[in-house]
N, C-alpha and C positions, 0 to 999 in steps of 0.2 A: 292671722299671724302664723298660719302653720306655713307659707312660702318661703317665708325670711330666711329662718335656719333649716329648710329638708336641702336639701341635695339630689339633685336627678344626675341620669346613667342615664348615659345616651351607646348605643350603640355602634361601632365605624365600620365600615367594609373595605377594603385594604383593595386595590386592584389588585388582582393578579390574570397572570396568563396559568392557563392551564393544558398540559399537552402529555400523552400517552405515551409516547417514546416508541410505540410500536414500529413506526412509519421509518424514524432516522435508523433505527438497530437495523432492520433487515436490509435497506441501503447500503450502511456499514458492513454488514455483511457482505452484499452481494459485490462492493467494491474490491473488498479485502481478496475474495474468491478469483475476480476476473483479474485484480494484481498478480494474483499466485501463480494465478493459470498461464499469464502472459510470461512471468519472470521462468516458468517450467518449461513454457514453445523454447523463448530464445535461449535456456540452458542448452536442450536438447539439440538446438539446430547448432547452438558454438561446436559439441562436446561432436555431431557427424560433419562439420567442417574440417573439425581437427583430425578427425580419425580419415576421410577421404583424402586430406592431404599428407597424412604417413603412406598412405598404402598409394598416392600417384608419387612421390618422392621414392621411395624403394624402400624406406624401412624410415625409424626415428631418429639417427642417425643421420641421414642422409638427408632428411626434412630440417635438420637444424644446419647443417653445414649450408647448407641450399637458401636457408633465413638468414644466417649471417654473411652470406658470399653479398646478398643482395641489401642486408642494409651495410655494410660495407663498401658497398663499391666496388670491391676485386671480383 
């Protein structure tokens, strides 16, 4: 008779995935870095575009009159 009324506890195990994050952060990283790096080249290379093109115009000046003659038209 001792079946009838005990009660058993069973134990369940849950799927889970398990993952160390070591792998995605330093990817995350290393994306973030070669973002920065690239967005740093083409600052640099706008910022001597601009500067080589004051000094073949004649001055800043002359480099705007010279930009607006030409989307103008006149």
């Amino acid at each position: 008779m001792q079946g009838v009324n005990s009660v058993t506890k069973q134990k369940t195990k849950a799927p889970a995935i398990v993952t160390d994050g070591i792998g995605t952060d330093i990817l995350k990283g290393s994306a973030f870095a070669v973002g920065a790096m690239a967005v740093g080249i083409l600052g640099v290379w706008a910022i001597s575009c601009l500067v080589s093109g004051v000094i073949e115009a004649g001055g800043p000046l002359h480099m705007f009159s010279s930009w607006l003659s030409a989307v103008s038209g006149m």
